[in-house]
C-alpha positions in Angstrom: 90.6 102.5 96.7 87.5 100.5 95.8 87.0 100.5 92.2 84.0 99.1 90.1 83.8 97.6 86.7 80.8 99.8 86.1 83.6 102.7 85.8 84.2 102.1 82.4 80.0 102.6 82.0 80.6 106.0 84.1 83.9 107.3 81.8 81.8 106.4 78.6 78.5 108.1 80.2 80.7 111.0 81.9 80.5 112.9 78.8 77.0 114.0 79.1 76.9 113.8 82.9 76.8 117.1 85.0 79.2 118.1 87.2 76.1 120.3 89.8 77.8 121.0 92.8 76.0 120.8 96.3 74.8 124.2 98.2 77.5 125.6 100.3 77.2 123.3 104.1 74.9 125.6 106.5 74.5 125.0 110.0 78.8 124.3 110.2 81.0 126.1 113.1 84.7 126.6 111.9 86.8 124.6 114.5 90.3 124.0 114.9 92.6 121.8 116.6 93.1 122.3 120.0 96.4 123.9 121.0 95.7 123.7 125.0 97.0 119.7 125.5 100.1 120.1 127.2 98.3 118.8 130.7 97.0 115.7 129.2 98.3 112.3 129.6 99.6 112.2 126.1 101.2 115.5 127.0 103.1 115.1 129.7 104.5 111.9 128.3 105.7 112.9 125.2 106.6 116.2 126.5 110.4 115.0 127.7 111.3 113.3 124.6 110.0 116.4 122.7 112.0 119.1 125.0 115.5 116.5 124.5 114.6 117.1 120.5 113.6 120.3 119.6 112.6 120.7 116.2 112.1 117.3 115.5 109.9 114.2 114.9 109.9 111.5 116.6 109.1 108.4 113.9 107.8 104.8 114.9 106.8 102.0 112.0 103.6 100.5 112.0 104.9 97.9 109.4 102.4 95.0 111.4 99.1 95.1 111.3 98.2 94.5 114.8 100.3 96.8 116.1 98.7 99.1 113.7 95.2 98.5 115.5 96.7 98.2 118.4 98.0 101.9 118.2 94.7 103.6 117.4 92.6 101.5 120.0 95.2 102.9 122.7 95.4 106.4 121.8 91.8 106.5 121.6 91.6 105.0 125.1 94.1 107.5 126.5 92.0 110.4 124.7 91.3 113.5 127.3 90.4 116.3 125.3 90.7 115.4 121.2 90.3 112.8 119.1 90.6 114.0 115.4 90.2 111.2 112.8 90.0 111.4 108.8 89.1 108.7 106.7 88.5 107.6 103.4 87.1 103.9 103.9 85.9 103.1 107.5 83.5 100.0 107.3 81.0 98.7 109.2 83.2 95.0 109.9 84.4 94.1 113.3 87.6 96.6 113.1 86.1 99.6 112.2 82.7 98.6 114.7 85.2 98.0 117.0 87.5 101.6 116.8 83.9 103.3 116.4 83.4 102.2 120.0 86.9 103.5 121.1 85.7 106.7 119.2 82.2 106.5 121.6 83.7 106.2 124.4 85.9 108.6 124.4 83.3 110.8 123.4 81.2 109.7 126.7 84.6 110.9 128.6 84.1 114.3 127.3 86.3 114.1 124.9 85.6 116.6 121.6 85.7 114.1 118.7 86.2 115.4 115.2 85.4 112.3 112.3 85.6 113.1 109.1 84.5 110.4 106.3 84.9 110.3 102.3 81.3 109.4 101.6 82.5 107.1 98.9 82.1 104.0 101.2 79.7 104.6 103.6 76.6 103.1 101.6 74.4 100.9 104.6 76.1 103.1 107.6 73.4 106.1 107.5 72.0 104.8 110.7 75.2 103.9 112.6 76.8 107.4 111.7 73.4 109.4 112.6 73.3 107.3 115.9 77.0 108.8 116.2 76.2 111.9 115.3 73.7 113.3 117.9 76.6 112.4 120.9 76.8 115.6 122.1 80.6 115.1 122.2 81.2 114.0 118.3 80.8 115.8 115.1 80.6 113.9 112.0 81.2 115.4 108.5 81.0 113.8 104.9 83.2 114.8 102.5 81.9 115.4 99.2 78.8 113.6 100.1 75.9 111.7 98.1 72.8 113.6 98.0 70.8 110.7 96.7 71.7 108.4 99.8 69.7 105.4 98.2 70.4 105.6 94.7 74.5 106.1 94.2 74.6 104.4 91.3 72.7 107.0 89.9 74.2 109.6 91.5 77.7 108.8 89.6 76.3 109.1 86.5 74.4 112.4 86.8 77.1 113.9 89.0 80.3 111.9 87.5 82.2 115.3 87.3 82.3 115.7 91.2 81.9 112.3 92.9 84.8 110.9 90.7 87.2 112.8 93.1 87.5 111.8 96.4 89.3 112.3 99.9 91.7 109.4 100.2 93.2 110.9 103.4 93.9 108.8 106.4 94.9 110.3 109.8 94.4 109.5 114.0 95.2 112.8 115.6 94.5 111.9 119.6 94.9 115.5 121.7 97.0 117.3 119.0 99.9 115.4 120.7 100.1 111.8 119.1 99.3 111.0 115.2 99.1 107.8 113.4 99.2 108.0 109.3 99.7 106.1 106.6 97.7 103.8 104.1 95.5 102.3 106.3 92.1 102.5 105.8 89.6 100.6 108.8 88.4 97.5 107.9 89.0 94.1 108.9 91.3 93.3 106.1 94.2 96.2 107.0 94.5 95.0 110.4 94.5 91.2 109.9 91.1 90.3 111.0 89.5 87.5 109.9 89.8 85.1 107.1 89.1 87.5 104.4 91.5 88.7 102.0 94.7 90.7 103.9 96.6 94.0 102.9 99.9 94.5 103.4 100.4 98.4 104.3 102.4 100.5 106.4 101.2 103.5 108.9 103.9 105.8 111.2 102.9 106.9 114.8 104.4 110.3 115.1 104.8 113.0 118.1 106.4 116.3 117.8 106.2 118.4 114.5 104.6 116.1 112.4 101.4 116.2 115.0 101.0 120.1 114.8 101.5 119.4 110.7 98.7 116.8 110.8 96.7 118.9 112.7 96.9 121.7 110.1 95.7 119.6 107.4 92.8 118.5 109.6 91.3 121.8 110.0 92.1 122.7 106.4 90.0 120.0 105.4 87.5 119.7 108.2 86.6 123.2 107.5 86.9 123.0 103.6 83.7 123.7 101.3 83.5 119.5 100.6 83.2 118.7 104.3 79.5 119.0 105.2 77.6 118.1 108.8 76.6 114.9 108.3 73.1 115.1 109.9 71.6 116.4 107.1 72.3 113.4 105.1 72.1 110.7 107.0 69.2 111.7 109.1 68.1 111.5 112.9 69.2 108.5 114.8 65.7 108.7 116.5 65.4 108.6 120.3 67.1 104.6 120.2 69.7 105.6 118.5 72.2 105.1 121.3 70.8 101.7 122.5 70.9 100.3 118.9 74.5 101.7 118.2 75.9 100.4 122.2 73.5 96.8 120.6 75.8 96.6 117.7 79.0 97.5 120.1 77.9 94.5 122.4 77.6 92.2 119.5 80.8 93.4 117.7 83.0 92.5 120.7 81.0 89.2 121.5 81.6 88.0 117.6 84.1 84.8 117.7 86.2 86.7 115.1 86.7 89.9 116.9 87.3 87.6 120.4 90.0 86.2 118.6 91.4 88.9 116.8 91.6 91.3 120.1 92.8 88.2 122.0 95.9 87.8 119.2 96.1 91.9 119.2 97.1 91.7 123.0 99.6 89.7 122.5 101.7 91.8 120.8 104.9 93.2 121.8 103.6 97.1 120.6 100.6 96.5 123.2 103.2 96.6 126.6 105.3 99.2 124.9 102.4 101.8 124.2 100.9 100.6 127.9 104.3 101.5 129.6 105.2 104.6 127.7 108.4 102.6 126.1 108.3 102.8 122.6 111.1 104.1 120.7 111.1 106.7 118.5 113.5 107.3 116.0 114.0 111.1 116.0 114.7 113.0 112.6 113.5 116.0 110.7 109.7 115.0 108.7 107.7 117.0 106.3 103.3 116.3 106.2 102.3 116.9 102.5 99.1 116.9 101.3 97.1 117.8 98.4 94.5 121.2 99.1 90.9 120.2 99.3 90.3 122.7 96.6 91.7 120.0 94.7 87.9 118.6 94.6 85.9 121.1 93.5 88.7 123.0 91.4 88.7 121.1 88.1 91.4 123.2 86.5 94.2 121.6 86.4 96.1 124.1 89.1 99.1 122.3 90.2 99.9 124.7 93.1 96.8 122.5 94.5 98.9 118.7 94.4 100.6 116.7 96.5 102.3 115.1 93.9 105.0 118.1 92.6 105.5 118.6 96.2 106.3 115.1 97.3 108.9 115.0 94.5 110.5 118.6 95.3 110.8 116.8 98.8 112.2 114.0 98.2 114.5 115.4 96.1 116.7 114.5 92.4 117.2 111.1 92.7 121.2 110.5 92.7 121.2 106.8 93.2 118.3 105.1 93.5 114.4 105.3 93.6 112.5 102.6 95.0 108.9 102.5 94.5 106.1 100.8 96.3 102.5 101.3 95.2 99.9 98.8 94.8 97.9 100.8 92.0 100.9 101.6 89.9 99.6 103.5 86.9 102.5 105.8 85.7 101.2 107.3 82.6 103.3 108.7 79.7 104.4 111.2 82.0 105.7 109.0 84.9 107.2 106.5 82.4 109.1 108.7 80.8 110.3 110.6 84.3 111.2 107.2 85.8 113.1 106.0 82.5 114.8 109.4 82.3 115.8 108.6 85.9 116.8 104.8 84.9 119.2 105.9 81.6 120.9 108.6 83.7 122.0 105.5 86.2 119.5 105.6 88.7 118.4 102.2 90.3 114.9 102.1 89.8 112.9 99.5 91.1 109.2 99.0 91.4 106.9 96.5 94.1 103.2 96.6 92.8 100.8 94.0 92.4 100.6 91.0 90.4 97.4 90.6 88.1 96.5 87.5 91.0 97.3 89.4 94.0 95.5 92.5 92.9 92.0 93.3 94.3 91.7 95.8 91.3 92.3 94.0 88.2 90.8 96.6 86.1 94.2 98.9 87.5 96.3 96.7 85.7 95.3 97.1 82.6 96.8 101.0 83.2 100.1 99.5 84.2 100.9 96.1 82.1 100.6 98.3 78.5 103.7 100.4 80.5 105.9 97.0 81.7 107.7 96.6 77.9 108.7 100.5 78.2 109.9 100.6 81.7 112.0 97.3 81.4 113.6 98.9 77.9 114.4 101.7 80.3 116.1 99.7 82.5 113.8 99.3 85.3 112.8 96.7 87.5 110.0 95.2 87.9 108.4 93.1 91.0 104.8 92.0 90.9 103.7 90.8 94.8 102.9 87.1 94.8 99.6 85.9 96.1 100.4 83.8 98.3 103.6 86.6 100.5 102.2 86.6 103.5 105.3 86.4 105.4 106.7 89.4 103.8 108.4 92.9 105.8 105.1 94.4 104.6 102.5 91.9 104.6 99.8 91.7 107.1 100.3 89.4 110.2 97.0 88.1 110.1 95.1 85.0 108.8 94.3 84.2 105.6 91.7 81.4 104.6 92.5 78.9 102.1 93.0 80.4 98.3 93.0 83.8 99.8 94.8 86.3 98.2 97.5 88.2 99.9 97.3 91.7 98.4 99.4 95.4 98.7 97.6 98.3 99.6 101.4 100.3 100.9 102.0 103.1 99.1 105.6 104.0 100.3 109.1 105.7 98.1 112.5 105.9 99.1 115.3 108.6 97.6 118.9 107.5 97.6 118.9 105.2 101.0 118.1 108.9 103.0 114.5 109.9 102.6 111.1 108.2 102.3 107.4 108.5 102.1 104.5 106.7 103.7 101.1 107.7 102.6 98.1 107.4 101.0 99.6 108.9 97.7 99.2 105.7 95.3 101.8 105.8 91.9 98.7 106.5 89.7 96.9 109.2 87.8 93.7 109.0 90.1 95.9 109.6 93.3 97.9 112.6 91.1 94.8 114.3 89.2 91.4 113.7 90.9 91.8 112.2 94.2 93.1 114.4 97.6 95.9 112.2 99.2 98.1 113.2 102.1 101.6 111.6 103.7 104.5 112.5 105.2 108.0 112.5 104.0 111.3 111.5 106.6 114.7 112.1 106.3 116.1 108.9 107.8 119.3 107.3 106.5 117.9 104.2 108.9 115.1 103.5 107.3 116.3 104.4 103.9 118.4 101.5 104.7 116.1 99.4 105.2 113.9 100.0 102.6 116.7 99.6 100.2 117.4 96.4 101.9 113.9 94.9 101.8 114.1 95.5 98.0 117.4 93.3 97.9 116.4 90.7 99.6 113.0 90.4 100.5 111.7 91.7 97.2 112.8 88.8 95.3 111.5 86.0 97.4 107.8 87.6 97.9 107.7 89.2 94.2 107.8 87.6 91.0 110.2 90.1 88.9 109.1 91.2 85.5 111.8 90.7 82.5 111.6 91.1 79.0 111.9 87.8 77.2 115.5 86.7 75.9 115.9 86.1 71.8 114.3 83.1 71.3 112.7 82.7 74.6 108.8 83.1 73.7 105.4 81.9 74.6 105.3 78.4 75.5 100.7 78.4 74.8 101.4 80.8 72.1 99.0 83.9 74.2 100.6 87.0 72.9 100.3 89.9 74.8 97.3 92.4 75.0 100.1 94.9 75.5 102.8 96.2 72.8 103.0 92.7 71.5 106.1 92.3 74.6 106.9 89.0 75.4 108.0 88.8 79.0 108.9 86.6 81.3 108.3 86.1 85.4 110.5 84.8 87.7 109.8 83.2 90.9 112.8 82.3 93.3 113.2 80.5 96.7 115.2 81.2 99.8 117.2 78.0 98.3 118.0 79.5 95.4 115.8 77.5 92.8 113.5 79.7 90.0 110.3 79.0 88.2 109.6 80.8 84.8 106.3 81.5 83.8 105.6 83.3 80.2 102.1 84.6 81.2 101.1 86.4 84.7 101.6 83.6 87.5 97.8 82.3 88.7 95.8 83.9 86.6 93.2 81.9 84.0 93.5 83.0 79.9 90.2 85.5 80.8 91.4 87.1 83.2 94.3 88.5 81.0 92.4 88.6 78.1 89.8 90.9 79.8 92.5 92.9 81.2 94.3 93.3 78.2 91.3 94.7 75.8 90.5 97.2 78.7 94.2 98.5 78.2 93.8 99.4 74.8 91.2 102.2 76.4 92.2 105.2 76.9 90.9 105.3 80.8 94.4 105.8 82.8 92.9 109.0 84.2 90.1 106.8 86.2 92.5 104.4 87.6 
């Protein structure tokens, strides 16, 4: 999630800030997904595969990030009755501009769409969403929503208490038959548009169970006490409303980027597969977890309210191994000492995160280097994404301008080579305590497999790994570390076999890490 260095102004000023809550939403009808689909196009094609497995999902990777767009621009264009989508960033760039259209004109088909937005990123969209907001056919909520629209800023620090939390939830739900999920938001830079910087991330399109499970958390959400009409926010649209928004939709798809970008899209293999109903599925048994939207107003501490204790009853005791990739990895004392309790009982534990230069939130790292020392003692390892892997099984397929950094945004963990997640849930204490994060869990020897695989072989090449230094092997500058004093070491390999050490994080400059490093003697893990 987006994360500002005026956080450490809000945890310091949080203290005396109020935690006022909003009015209960008025003027809201209770909704649900629709159950009466089965005639639709997406019905009667999925409806075969379904009846040949019957109590099963039916599982397809979205590991590229044009097929990834690709997916959600189709479904939407297949839309007949429902288009359900939840989301915590959806920005005003050529992607999301351009999937806002899909959304419309479904919508002008008849379609009943559902959008439901954090209201953490939608500063400078008030227009655009009240322009979508009077179709007839769409209703748009904002969850936990910014009274002062002008003034957020502001707004954090009289209300830190309830706009801290927010709905990191990400879901495509197209006539309760077909769901995409995963840790995509929309915006240019999760679907390899443009020249900006890239994510790589990972998303599943799902049919069978996992829809009707999706669905559920929908409604519970959509209908939750956070989730409020949007209109009376962000205002009327006005009676040009639709000619300004179909304006912005004419000048979206006329841009040179997004020409290219859906020119490239089409080209992909995904694009004649979803066109000719020939994708394959992988069919196994899949569980949706989510966190309860109570989760946002409920300051408590409830636990029967998290993802988190769920998604590790799930996935079960790790026997063998537990393979962890989170871009935002800040474990805590409680996660370190789980995962090296894991580790000295002979569990492979390995770890993908981001490097200090690949990261697009530095201040994170300073909740996750003061932890490296510990969890290599532990036996742990350690791989910290490179800038510069962008030909990795996870890394966008887009292009990247020159001294661009190729970051992780994939939040994804494997259990002995037979189950996995893919999500939004980030290995952190903001995605555990105050944020409400949702994913689904897949019992898949397959694509246990493979995960374990990409960590073998793929890992190594794109990461840098993370070692403690050997006796006598120190400093070369003499920069000790802002952390524990450790001295460690990164290694960099090539397909040929060769390795580069570095004795300070790869591409970064002595501020950087010695900013980073005096915000990790704070005790501010919480808000990371």
């Amino acid at each position: 999630m987006n994360r500002f260095a005026s956080l450490l102004l809000l945890a310091c000023l949080s203290l005396m800030a109020g935690c006022a809550s909003l009015p209960p939403p008025k003027d809201r009808i209770v909704s649900t997904a629709s159950a009466d689909t089965a005639d639709t196009r997406l019905g009667r094609a999925v409806a075969p595969y379904i009846a040949m497995h019957p109590g099963k999902s039916g599982i397809h990777e979205l590991t590229a990030a044009y097929d990834a767009f690709a997916a959600r621009a189709l479904l939407a264009d297949a839309a007949q009755k429902t288009l359900d989508a939840q989301y915590f960033i959806w920005s005003g760039d050529q992607v999301g501009t351009l999937l806002l259209e899909k959304l419309w004109q479904a919508a002008e088909r008849g379609v009943r769409v559902r959008l439901l937005l954090d209201d953490a990123s939608t500063s400078g969209l008030d227009p655009t969403l009240a322009a979508l907001a009077a179709h007839p056919s769409i209703e748009l909520r904002l969850y936990n929503p910014f009274a002062q629209r002008d003034a957020r800023a502001w707004a954090y620090l009289t209300n830190f208490g309830r706009l801290n939390r927010r709905m990191h939830n990400k879901s495509f739900t197209v006539d309760n038959q077909v769901t995409v999920i995963g840790g995509r938001n929309i915006a240019n830079e999760y679907f390899g548009a443009g020249s900006g910087i890239g994510f790589a991330d990972i998303d599943v399109l799902a049919i069978g169970l996992t829809v009707a499970e999706v669905s559920t958390e929908f409604d519970l959400y959509w209908n939750s006490p956070s989730a409020y009409p949007a209109a009376g926010f962000v205002g009327s649209s006005g009676a040009d409303g639709a000619a300004a928004l179909q304006s912005l939709f004419d000048a979206a798809r006329a841009d040179p980027v997004s020409v290219d970008y859906l020119n490239a899209v089409r080209q992909t293999p995904i694009m004649s597969e979803l066109l000719s109903e020939q994708i394959v599925f992988e069919w196994t048994t899949a569980q949706v977890l989510y966190d309860d939207p109570a989760k946002t107003l409920d300051t408590s501490e409830r636990t029967d309210v998290l993802l988190f204790p769920e998604l590790m009853k799930r996935l079960g005791r790790p026997e063998n191994s537990f393979d962890i990739v989170s871009p935002y990895f800040v474990p805590g004392d409680e996660g370190t000492a789980m995962l090296a309790e894991m580790a000295r009982r002979g569990v492979k534990v390995r770890v993908l995160t981001n490097s200090l230069a690949a990261s697009d939130e530095r201040i994170v790292h300073a909740g996750y280097l003061k932890r490296r020392e510990d969890l290599l003692r532990a036996g742990i390892v350690l791989y910290e994404l490179k800038p510069t892997a962008n030909k990795a099984k996870l890394q966008v397929e887009g292009r990247f301008g020159a001294g661009k950094v190729a970051g992780l945004h994939a939040k994804t963990y494997a259990v002995d080579r037979a189950r996995f997640f893919i999500g939004s849930f980030n290995f952190d204490l903001r995605s555990a305590r105050l944020n409400t994060e949702m994913g689904v869990v897949i019992d898949s020897t397959r694509g246990g497999d493979a995960f374990a695989r990409f960590f073998e072989t793929e890992a190594p090449l794109i990461a840098y790994e993370v070692r403690l230094a050997a006796a006598g092997e120190g400093l070369a500058s003499g920069e000790a570390s802002m952390a524990q004093g450790a001295r460690l070491v990164w290694i960099a390999r090539t397909a040929s076999g060769e390795e580069k050490r570095y004795d300070v994080d790869p591409e970064t400059d002595w501020s950087t890490r010695f900013g980073v490093g005096l915000l990790s003697a704070l005790p501010i893990d919480w808000l990371l």
